[in-house]
Backbone as a chain_set.jsonl record, in Angstrom:
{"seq": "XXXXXXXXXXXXXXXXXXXXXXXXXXXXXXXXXXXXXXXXXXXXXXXXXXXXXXXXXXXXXXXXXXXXXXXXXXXXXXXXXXXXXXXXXXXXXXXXXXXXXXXXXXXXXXXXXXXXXXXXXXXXXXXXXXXXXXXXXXXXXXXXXXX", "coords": {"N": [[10.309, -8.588, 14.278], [12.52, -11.114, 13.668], [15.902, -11.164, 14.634], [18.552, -11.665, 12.366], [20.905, -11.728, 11.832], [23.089, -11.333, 14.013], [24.9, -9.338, 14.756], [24.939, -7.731, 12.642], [22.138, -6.883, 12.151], [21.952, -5.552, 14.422], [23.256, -3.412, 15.145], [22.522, -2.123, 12.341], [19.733, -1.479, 13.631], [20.661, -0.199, 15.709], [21.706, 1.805, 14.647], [19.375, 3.055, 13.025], [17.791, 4.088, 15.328], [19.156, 6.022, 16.396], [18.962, 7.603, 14.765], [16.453, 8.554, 14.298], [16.292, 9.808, 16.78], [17.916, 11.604, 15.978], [16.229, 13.01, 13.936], [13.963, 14.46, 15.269], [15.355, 15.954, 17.106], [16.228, 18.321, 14.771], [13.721, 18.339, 13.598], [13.114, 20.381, 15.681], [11.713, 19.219, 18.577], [12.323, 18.525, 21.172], [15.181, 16.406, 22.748], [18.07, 14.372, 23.173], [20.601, 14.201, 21.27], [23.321, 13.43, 21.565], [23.838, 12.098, 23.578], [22.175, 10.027, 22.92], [23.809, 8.897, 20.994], [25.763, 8.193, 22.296], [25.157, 6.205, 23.948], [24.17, 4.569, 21.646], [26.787, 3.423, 20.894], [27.647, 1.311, 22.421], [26.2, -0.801, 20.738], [27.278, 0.092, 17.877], [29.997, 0.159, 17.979], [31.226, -1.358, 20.473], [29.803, -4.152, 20.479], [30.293, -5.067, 18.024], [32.887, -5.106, 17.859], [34.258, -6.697, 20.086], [32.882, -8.925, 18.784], [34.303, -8.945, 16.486], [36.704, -9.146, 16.373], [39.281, -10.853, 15.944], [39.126, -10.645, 13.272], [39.418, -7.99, 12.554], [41.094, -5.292, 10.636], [44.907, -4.956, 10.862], [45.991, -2.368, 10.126], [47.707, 0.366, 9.353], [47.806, 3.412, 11.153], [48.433, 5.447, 10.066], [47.763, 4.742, 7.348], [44.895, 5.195, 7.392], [44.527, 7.405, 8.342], [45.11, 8.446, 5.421], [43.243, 7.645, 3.946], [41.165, 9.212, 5.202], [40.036, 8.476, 7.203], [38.917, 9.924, 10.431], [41.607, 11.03, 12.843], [42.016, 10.047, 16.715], [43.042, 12.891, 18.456], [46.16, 12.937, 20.126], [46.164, 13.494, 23.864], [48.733, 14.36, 26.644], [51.48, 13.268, 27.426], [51.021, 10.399, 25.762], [51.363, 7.596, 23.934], [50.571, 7.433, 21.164], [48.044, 5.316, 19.297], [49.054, 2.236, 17.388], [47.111, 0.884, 14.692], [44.604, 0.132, 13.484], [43.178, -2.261, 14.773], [44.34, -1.895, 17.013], [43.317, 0.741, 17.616], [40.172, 0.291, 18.011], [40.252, -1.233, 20.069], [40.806, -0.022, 21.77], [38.852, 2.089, 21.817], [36.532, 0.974, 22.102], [37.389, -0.064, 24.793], [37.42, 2.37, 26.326], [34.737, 3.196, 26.001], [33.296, 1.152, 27.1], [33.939, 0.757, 29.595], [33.219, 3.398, 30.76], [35.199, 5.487, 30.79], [35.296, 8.658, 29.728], [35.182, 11.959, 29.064], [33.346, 14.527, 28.648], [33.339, 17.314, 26.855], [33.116, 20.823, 25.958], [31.034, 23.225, 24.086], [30.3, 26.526, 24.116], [28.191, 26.13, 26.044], [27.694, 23.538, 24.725], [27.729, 20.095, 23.883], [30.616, 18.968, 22.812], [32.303, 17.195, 21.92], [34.581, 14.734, 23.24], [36.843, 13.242, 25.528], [38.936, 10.474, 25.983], [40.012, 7.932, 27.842], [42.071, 4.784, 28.077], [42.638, 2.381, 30.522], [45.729, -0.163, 31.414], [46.474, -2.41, 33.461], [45.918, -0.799, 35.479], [46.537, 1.663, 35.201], [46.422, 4.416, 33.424], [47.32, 4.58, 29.975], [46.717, 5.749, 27.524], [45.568, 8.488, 26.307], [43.076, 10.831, 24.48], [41.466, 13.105, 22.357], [38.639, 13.501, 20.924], [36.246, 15.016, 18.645], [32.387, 14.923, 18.356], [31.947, 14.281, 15.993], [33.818, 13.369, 15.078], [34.495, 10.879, 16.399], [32.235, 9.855, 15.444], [32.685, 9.604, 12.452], [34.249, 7.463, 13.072], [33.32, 5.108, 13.943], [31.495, 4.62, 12.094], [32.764, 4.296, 9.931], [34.032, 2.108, 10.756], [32.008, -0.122, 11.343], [31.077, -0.195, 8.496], [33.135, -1.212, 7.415], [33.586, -3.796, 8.731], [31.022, -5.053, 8.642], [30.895, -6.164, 5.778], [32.379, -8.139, 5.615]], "CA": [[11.166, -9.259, 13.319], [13.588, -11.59, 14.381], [17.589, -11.206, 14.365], [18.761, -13.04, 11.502], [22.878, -12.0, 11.454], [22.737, -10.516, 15.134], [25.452, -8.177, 14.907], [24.735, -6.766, 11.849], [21.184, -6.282, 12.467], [21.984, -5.043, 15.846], [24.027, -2.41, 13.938], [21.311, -1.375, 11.726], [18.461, -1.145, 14.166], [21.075, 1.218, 16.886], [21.671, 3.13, 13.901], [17.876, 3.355, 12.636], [17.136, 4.596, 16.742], [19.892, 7.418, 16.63], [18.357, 8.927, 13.192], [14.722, 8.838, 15.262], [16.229, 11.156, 18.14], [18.263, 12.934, 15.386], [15.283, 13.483, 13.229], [13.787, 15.042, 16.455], [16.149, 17.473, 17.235], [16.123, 18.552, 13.466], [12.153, 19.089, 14.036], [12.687, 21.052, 17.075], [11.541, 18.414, 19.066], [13.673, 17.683, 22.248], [16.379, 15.437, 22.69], [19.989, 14.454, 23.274], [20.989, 13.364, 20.318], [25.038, 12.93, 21.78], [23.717, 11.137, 24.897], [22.08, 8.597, 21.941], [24.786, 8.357, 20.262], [27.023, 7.651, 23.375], [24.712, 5.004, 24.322], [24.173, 3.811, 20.666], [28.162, 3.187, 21.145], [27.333, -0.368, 22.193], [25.815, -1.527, 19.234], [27.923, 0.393, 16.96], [31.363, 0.007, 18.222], [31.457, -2.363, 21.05], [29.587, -5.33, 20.101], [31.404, -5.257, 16.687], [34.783, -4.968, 17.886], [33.718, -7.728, 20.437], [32.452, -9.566, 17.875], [35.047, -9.657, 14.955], [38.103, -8.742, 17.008], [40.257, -11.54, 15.165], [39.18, -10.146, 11.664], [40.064, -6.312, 12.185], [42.762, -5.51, 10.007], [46.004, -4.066, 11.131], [45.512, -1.314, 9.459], [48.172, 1.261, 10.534], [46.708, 4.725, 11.189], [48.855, 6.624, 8.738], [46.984, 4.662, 5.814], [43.568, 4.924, 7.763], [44.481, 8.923, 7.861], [45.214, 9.101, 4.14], [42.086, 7.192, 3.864], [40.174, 9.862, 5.527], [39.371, 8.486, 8.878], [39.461, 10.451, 11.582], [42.657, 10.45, 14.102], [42.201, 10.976, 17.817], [44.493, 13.675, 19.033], [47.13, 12.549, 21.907], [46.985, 14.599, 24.929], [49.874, 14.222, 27.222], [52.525, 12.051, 26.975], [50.986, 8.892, 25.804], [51.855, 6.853, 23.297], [49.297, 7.006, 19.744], [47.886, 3.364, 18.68], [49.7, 2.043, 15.789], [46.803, 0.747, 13.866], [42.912, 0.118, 13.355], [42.96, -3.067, 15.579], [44.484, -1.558, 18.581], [42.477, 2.112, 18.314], [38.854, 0.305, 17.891], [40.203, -2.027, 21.405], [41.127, 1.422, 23.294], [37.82, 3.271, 22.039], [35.671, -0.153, 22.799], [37.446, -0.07, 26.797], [36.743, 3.836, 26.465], [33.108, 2.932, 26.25], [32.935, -0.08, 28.061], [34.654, 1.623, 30.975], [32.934, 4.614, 30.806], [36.698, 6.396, 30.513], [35.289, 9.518, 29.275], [34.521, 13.174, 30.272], [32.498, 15.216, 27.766], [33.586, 18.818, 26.257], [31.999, 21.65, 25.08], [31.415, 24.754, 23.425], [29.557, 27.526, 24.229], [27.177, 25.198, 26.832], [26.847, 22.448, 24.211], [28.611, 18.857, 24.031], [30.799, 18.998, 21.193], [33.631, 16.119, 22.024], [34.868, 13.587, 24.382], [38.467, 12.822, 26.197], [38.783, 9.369, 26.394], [41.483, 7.489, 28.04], [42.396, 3.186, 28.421], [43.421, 1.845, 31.376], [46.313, -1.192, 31.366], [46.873, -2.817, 34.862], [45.124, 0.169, 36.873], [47.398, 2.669, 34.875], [46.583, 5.036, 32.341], [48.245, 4.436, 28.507], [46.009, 5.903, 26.485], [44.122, 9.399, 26.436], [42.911, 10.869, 23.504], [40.241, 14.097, 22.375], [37.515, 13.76, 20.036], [35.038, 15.889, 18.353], [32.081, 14.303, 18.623], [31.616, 14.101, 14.416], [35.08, 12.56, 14.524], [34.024, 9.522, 16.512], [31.362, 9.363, 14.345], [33.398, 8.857, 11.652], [35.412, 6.329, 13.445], [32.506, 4.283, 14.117], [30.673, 4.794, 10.704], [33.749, 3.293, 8.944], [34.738, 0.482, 11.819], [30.537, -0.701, 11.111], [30.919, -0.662, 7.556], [34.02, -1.637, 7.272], [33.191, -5.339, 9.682], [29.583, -5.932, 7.728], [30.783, -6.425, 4.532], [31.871, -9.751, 6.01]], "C": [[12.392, -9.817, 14.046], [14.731, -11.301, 13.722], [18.187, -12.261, 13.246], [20.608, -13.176, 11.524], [22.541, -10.652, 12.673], [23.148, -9.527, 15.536], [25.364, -7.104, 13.9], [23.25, -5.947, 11.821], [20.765, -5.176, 14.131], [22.538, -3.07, 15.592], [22.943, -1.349, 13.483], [20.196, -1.186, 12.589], [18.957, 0.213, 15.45], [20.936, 2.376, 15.786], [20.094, 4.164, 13.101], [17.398, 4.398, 14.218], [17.766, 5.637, 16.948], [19.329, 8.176, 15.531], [17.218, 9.26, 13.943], [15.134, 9.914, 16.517], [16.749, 11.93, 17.303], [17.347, 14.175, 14.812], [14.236, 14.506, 14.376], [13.902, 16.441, 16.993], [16.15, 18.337, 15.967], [14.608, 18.801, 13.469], [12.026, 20.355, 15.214], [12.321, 20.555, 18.109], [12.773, 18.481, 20.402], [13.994, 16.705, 22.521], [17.441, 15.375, 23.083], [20.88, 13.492, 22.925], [22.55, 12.933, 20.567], [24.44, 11.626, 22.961], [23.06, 9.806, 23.964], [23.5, 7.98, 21.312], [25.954, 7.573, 21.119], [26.054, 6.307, 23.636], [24.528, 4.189, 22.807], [26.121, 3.05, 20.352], [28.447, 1.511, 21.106], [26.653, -1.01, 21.081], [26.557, -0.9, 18.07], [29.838, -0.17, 17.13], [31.745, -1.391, 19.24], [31.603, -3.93, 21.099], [30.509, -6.054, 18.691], [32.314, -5.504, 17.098], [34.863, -6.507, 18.61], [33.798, -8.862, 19.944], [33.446, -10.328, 16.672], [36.766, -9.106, 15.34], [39.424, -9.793, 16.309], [40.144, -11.169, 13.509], [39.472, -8.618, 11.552], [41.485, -6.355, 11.898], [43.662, -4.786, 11.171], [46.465, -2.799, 11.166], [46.624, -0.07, 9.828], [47.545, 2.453, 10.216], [47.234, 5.39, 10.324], [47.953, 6.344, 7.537], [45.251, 4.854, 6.304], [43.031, 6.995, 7.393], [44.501, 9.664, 6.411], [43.726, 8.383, 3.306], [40.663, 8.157, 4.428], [39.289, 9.826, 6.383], [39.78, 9.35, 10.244], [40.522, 9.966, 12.976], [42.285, 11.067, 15.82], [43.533, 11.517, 18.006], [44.618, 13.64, 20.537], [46.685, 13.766, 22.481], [47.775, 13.896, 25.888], [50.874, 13.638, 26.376], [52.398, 10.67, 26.726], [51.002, 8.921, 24.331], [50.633, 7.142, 21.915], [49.531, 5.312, 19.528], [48.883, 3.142, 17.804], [48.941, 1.891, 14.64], [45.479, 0.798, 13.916], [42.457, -1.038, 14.545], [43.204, -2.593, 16.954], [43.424, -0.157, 18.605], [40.668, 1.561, 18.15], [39.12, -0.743, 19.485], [40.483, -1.139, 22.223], [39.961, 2.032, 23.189], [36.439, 2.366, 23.01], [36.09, -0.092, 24.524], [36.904, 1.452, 26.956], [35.515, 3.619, 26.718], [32.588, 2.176, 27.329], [32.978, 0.118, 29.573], [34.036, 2.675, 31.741], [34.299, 5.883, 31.21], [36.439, 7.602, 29.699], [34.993, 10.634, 29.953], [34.115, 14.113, 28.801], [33.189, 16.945, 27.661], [32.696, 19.241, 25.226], [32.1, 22.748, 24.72], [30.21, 25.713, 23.343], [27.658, 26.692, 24.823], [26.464, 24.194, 25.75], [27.838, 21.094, 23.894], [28.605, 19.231, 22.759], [32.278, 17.517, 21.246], [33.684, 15.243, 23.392], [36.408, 13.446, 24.847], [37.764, 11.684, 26.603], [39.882, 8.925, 26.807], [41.325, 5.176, 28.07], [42.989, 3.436, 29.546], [44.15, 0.619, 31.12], [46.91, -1.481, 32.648], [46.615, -1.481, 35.935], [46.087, 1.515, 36.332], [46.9, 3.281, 33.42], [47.209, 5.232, 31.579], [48.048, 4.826, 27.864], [45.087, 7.402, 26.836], [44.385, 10.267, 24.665], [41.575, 12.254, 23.247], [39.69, 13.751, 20.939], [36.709, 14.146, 20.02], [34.127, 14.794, 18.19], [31.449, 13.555, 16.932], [32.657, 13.387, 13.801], [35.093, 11.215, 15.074], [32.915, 8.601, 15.995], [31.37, 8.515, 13.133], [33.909, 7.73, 11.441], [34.435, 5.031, 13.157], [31.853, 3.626, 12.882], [31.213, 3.484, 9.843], [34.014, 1.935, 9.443], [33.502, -0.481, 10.986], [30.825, -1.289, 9.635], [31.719, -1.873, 7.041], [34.126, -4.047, 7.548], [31.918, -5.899, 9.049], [30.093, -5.929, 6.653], [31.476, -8.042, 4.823], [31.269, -10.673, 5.568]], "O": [[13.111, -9.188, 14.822], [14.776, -11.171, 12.498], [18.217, -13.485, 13.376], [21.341, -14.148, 11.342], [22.035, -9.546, 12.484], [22.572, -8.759, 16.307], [25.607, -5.914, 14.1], [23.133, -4.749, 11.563], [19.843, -4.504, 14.594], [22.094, -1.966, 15.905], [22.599, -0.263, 13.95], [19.443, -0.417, 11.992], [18.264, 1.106, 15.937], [20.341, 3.45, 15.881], [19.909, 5.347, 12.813], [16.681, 5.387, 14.063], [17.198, 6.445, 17.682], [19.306, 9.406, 15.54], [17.089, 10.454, 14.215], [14.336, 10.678, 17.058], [16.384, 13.099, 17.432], [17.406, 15.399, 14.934], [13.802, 15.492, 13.78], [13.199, 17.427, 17.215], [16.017, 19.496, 16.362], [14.447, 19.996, 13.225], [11.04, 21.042, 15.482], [12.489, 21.357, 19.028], [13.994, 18.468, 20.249], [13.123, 15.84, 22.61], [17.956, 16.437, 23.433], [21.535, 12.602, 23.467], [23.027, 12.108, 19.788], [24.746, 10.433, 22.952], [23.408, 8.663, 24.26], [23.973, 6.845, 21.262], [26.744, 6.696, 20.769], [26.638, 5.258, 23.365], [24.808, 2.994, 22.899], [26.338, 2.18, 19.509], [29.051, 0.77, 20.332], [27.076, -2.136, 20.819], [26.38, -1.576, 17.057], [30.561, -0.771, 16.335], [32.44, -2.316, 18.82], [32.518, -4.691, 21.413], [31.102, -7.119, 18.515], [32.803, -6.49, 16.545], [35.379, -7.44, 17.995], [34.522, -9.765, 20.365], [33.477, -11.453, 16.174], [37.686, -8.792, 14.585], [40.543, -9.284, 16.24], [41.027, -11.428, 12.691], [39.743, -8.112, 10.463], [42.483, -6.907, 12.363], [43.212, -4.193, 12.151], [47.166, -2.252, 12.018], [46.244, 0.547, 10.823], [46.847, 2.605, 9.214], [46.464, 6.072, 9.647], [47.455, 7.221, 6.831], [44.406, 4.611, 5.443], [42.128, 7.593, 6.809], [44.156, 10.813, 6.134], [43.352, 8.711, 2.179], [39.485, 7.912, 4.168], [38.273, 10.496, 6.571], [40.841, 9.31, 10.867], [40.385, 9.043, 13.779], [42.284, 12.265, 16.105], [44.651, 11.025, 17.851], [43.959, 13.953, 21.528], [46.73, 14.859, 21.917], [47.497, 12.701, 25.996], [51.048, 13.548, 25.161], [53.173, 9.813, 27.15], [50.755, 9.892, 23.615], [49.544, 6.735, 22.319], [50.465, 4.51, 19.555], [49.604, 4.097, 17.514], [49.372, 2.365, 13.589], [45.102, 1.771, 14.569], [41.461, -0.782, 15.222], [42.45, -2.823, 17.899], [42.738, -0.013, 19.618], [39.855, 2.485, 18.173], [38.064, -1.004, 20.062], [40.436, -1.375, 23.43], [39.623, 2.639, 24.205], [35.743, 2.711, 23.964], [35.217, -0.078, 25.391], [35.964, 1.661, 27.723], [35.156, 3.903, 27.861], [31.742, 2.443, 28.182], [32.224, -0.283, 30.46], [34.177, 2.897, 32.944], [34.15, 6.937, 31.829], [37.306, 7.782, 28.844], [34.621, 10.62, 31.126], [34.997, 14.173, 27.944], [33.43, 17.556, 28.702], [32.012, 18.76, 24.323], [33.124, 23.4, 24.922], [29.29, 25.585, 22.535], [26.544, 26.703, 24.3], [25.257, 23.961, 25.696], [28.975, 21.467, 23.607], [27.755, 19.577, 21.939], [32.995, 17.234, 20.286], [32.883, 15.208, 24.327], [37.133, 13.729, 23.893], [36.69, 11.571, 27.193], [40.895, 9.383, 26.279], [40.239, 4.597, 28.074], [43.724, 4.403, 29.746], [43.401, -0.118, 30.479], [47.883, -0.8, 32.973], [47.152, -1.354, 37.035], [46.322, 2.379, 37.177], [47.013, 2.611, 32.394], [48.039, 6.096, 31.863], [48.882, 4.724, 26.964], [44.072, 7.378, 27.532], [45.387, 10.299, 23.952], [40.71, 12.265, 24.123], [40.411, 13.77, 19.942], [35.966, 14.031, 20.995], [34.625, 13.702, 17.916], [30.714, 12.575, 16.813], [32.705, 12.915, 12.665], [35.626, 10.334, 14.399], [32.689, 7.391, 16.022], [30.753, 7.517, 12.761], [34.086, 7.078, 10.412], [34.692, 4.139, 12.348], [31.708, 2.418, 12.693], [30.737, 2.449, 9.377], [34.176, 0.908, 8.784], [33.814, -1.365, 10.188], [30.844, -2.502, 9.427], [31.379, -2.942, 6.533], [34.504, -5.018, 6.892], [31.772, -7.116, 8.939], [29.237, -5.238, 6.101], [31.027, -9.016, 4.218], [31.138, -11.701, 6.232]]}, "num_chains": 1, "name": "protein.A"}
């Protein structure tokens, strides 16, 4: 079947291929359903952001938080985003970059530290569970296809 609206079907077919390894693991089956999901990243988050980067709102994160999206939590001394446009262009270089290092709990990936780079300098680091970038993503997707 051909692509008819390329990012949205691009969308729906990563997300159709992460339920197929989920459904998997959920059988007993083996898998690694985070290592999908990190690679389903590009079609969920990347290409989108990519994609509709002049139509993401502003959004600042306080109303995104009372909205019920998940916030990454700062570590160090850097700065938090301000809004929805800048934290889906720091998680998109996170990905793009491969700026992450994986955490876990009791020998099983349960989160990510991600950081941005700006001119060869680190601005940006950040920890997420890995059900909270889920979130992020879930909402960014929906949020950009109703378009």
């Amino acid at each position: 079947m051909q692509y008819e609206d390329l990012v949205k079907d691009f969308v729906d077919r990563t997300t159709f291929n992460l339920n197929l390894v989920r459904d998997k693991v959920t059988n007993g089956e083996e898998g690694y359903e985070v290592t999908q999901f990190i690679n389903s990243l590009l079609g969920l988050l990347v290409f989108p952001q990519q994609t509709f980067y002049d139509k993401i709102p502003e959004t600042p994160l306080a109303d995104l938080e009372k909205d019920g999206w998940p916030i990454p939590r700062i570590r160090g001394n850097y700065p938090q985003v301000s809004n929805l446009k800048e934290l889906t262009k720091y998680l998109r270089n996170c990905i793009a970059h491969f700026n992450l290092q994986f955490t876990e709990t009791s020998g099983h990936v349960d989160g990510l530290i991600i950081w941005n780079v700006l001119n060869g300098h680190k601005n940006w680091e950040a920890e997420l569970k890995i059900e909270e970038l889920e979130g992020i993503t879930g909402r960014f997707a929906q949020l950009l296809l109703k378009e």
